[in-house]
C-alpha positions in Angstrom: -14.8 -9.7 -14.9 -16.8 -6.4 -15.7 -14.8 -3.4 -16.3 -16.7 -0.1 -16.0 -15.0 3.5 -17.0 -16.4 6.3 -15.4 -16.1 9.9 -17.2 -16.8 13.2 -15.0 -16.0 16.0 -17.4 -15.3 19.3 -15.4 -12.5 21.2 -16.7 -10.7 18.3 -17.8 -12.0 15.1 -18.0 -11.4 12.6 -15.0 -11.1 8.8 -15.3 -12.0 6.4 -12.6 -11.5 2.7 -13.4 -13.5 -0.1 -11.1 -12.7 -3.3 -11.8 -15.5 -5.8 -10.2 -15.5 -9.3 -10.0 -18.3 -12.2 -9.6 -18.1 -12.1 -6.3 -18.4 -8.2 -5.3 -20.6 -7.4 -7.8 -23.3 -7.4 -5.8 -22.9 -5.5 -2.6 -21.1 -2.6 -5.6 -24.1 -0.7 -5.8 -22.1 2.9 -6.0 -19.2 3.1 -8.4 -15.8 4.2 -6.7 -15.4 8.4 -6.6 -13.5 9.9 -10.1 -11.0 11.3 -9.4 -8.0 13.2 -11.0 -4.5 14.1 -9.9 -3.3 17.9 -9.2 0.3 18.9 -9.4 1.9 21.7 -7.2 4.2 22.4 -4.7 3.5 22.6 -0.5 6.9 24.3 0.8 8.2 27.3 -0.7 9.1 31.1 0.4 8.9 34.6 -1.0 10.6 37.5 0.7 8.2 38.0 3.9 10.8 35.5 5.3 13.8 34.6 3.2 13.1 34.0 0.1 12.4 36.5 -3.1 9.6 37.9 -4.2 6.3 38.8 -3.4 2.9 36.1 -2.9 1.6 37.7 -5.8 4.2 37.3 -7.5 5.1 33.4 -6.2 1.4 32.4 -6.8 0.9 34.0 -10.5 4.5 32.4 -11.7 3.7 29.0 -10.5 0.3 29.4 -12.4 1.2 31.0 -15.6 5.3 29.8 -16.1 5.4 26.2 -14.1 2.3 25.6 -14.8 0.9 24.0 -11.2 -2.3 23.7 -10.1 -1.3 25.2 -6.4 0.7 26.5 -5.1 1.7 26.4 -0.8 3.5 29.5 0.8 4.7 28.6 3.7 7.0 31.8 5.1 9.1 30.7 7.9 8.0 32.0 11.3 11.7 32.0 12.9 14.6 34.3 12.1 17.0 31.4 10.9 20.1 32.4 13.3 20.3 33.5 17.0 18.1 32.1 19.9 15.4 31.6 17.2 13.0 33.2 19.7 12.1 36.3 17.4 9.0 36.1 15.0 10.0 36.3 11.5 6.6 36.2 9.5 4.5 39.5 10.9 0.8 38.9 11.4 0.2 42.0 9.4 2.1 39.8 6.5 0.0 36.5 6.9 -2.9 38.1 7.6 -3.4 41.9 6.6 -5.2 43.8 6.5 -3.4 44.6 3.7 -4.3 43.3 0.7 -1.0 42.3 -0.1 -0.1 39.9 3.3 -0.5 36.0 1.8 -3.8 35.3 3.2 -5.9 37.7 1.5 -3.4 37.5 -1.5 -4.3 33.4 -1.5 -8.1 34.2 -1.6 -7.9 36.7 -4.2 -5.5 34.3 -6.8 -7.6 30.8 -6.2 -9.8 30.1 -9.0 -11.5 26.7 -9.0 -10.8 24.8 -11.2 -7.6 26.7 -12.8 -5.6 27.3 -10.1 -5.8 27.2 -5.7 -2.9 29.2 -3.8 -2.6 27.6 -0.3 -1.4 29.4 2.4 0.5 28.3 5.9 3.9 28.5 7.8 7.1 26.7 8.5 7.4 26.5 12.1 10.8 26.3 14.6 14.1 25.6 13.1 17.0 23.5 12.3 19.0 23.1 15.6 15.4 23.0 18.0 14.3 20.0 16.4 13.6 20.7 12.2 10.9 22.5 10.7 7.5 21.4 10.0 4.7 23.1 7.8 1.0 24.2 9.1 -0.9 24.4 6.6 -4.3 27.3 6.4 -3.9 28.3 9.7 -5.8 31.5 10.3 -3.2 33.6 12.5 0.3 33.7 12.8 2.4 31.3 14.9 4.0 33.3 17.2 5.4 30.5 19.8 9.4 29.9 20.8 11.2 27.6 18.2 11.3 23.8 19.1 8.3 23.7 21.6 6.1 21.6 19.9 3.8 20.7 22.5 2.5 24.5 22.5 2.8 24.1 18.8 -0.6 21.5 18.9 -2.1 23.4 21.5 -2.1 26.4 19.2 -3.6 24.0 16.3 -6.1 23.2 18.6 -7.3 26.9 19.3 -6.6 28.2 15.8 -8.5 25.7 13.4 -7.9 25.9 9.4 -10.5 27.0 7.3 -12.4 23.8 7.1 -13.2 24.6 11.0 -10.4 21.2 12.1 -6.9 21.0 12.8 -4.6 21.9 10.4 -2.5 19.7 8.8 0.6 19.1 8.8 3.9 18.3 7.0 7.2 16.8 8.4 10.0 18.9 6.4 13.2 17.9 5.1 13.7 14.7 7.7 17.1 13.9 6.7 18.7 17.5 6.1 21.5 17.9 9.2 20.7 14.7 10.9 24.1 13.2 11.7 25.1 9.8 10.9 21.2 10.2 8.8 19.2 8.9 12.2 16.3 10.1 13.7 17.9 12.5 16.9 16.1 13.1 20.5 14.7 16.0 19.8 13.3 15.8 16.1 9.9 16.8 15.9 9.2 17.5 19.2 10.2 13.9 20.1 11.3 15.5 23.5 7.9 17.4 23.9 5.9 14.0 24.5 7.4 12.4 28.1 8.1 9.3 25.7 8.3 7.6 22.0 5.2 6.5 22.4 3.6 10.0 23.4 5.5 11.5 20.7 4.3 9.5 18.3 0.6 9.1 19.5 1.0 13.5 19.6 2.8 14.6 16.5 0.9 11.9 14.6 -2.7 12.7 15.3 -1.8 16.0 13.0 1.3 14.9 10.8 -0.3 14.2 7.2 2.7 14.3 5.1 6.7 13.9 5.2 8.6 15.0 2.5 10.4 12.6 0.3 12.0 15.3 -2.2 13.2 18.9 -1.2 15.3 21.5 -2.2 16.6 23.9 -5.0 19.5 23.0 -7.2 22.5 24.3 -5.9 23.0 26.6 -9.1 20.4 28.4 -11.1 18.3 26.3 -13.7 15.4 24.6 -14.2 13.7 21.5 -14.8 16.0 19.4 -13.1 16.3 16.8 -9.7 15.4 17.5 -6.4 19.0 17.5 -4.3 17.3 16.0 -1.6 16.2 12.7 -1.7 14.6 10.8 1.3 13.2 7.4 1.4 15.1 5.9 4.1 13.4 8.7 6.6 10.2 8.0 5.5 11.0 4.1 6.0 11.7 5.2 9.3 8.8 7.2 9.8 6.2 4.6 8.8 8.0 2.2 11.3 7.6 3.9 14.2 4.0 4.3 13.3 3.3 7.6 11.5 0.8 7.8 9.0 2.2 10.0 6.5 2.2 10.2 3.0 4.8 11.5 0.7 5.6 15.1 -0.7 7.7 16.2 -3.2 8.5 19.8 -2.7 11.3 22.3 -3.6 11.3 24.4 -1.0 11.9 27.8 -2.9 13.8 30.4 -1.9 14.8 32.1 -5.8 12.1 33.3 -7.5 11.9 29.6 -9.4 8.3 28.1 -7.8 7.8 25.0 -10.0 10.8 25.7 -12.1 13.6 24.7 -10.0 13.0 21.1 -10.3 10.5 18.5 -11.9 9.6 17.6 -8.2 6.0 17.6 -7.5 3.4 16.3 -5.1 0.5 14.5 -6.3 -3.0 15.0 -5.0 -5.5 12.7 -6.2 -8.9 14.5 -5.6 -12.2 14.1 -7.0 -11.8 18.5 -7.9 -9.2 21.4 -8.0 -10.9 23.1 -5.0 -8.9 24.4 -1.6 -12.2 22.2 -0.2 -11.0 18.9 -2.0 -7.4 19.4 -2.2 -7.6 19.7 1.7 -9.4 16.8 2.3 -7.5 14.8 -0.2 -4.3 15.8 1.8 -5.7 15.0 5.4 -6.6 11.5 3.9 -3.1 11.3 2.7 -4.1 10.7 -1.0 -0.7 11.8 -2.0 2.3 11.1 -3.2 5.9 12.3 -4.4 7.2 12.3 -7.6 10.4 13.2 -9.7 8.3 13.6 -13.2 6.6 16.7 -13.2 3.2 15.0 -14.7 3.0 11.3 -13.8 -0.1 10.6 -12.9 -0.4 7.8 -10.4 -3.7 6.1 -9.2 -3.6 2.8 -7.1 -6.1 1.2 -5.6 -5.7 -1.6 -2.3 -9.2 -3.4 -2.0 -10.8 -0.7 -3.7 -9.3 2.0 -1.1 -6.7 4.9 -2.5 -3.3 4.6 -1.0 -3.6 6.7 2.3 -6.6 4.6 3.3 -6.2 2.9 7.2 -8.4 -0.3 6.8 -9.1 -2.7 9.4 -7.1 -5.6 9.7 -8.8 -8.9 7.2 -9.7 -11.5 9.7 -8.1 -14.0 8.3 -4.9 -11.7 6.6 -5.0 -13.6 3.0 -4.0 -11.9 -0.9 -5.1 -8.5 -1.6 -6.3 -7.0 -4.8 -4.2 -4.0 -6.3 -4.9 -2.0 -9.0 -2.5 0.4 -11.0 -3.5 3.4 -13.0 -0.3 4.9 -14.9 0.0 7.7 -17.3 2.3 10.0 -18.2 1.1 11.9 -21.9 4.4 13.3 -22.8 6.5 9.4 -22.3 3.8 7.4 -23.5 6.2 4.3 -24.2 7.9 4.7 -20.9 8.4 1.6 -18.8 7.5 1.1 -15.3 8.8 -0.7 -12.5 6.5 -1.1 -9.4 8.2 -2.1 -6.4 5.5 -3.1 -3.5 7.0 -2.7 -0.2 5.6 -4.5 2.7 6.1 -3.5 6.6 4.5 -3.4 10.0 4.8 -1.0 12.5 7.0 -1.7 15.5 8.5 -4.4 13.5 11.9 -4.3 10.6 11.9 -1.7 7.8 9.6 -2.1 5.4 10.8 -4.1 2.4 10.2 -5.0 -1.1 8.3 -8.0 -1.4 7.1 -8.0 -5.2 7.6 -6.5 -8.5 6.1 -6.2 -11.7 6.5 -4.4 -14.6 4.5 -2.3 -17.5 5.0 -0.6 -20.3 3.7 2.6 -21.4 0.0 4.0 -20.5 -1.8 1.3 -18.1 -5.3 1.8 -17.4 -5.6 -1.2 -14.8 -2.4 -2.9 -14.2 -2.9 -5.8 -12.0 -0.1 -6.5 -9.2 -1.0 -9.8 -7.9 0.8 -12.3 -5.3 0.8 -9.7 -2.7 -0.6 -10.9 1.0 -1.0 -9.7 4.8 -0.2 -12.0 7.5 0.4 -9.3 10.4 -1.6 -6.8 12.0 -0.9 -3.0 11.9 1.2 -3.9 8.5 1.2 -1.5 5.5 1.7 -1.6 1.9 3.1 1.3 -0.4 4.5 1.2 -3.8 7.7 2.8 -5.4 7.7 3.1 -9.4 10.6 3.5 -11.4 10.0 5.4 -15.2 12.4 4.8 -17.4 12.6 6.3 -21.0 14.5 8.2 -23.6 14.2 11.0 -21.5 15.9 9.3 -18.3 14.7 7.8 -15.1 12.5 9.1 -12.3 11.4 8.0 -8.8 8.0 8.4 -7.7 6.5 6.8 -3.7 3.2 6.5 -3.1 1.6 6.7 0.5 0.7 3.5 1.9 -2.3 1.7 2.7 -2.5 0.7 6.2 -4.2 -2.3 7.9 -4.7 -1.7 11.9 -7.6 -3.9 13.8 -10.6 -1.9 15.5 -10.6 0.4 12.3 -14.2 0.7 11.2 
């Protein structure tokens, strides 16, 4: 077995481990991508809606205090009681011309390489089907709460800044839902005629679903997410989503990064808006409880958040495991690999291993496919003197006529 380590020194240096055997040695004749992770946050509020605070201010705390490397806005467009038929976020807020309003603010406070302030909206409200964020759009949504059919067509007139549709982000799945199910009008899910239009709809855009939300109920910092929400994205990847965990926290106070040591990971090759949107449209992402866990795994070669087409025959797949965390360097790990396919039972665990401390290339071997459209994703449990977290990473999925 060769092992090659790959350096790209930017700002901080970024490690990309390949690890090639005999037999794909030869047809390797470009190394895999470095990459690195970034930390932030993708759901949080100042008081343009209903939160505190200005985007200025938001922005430069979770810079300078928390310490992220971006930062989302994402004002609600909706007053939060009533008909919820009202704008909430003004255009002249989003979008100016004052210098203040969060777009121009996010261009002015993005500095590659230091620090990018995304921008976007949290769309329609509680009782007409849950929110959802829209990430970079360029204008204001300015559309009824809960119709989520016009909600893609204006994604499809009003593209983000990369010139596509914009992204976007399943919020809070399990916050209200009675008896914790998916009801008949989450998401749109009575926008589409049928399941299987709902799906096919509000997946060609939905990226993300968080899996940790929410502000401690008292003031304080550094502590868990309230909200905790694997079973909904269990449910999620079931019915044939392709989403990849977030861990937000949804600020309200003027706390951004502090009220929890929630964070989503983005593993991206820079810390550009250019690669940190890319990175989240290919659902290189993942949620974690530890504030600085990095978290690289590889399927076949292919970051978690890859769709692959299905192995022809299904046989053992090779998994890779890049773990560090600098500041619990003898923590242990263990790395549940869940196994599903959509249409079929909720994904379960189907083999775990264990590490200790720092691990460049952890092997996780055993692990097969014998199913199309199935799916793999890991969960990893740190445990050390400092306590326990939970951290999900988005799966890899295997579908047939995939390229």
């Amino acid at each position: 077995m060769l092992c090659r380590l790959l350096f790209n020194h930017g700002s901080a240096s970024r490690i990309a481990l390949v690890l090639l055997t005999g037999a794909t040695l030869a047809r390797a004749k470009t190394p895999v991508p470095s990459v690195d992770v970034y930390f932030g946050d993708l759901h949080s509020h100042t008081s343009y809606s209903d939160g505190q605070g200005t985007p200025e201010e938001a922005y430069e705390y979770a810079r300078d205090v928390a310490k992220l490397d971006f930062l989302a806005i994402t004002d609600h467009d909706h007053l939060m009681g009533g008909a919820n038929t009202s704008p909430y976020l003004k255009h002249s807020l989003y979008v100016g011309p004052g210098e203040t309003a969060i777009i121009p603010t996010a261009q002015r406070l993005t500095e590659n390489g230091k620090f990018v302030a995304l921008y976007g909206q949290e769309y329609s409200s509680m009782s007409k089907g849950n929110h959802v964020n829209v990430f970079d759009t360029p204008e204001a949504i300015d559309l009824p709460a809960g119709k989520f059919d016009l909600l893609l067509e204006f994604m499809k007139g009003h593209p983000d800044s990369t010139g596509q549709v914009a992204i976007l982000q399943l919020n809070h799945p399990a916050l209200g839902r009675p008896g914790k199910t998916i009801t008949p009008i989450e998401y749109g899910r009575d926008d589409f005629g049928d399941d299987a239009g709902w799906v096919r709809n509000m997946g060609s855009v939905a990226a993300l679903i968080e899996v940790l939300n929410g502000e401690p109920a008292s003031n304080g910092s550094d502590r868990r997410a309230p909200q905790q929400m694997e079973k909904f994205y269990l449910m999620y990847l079931q019915l044939g989503f392709h989403v990849a965990p977030t861990g937000d926290q949804d600020n309200h106070k003027p706390d951004w990064g502090t009220a929890t040591d929630a964070r989503t990971g983005i593993i991206a090759p820079a810390l550009t808006k250019a690669d940190l949107l890319a990175a989240l449209r290919a659902r290189h992402v993942y949620a974690t409880e530890d504030k600085n866990l990095k978290l690289i795994f590889r399927v076949n070669g292919h970051l978690c958040g890859d769709i692959l087409s299905s192995p022809t025959p299904p046989g053992a797949v090779k998994i890779e495991a890049h773990i560090e965390d600098t500041d619990e360097p003898d923590a242990e790990y263990t790395v549940d690999v869940f196994r599903g396919v959509v249409g079929g039972p909720i994904a379960e665990v189907v083999k775990t291993v264990t590490f200790t401390g720092n691990t460049a290339a952890g092997a996780i071997p055993g692990v097969t496919l014998d199913a199309d459209r199935q799916f793999l994703f890991f969960r990893i449990r740190q445990k050390s003197a400092a306590g326990e977290d939970l951290s999900w990473t988005s799966p890899v999925w295997w579908e047939s006529g995939r390229d």
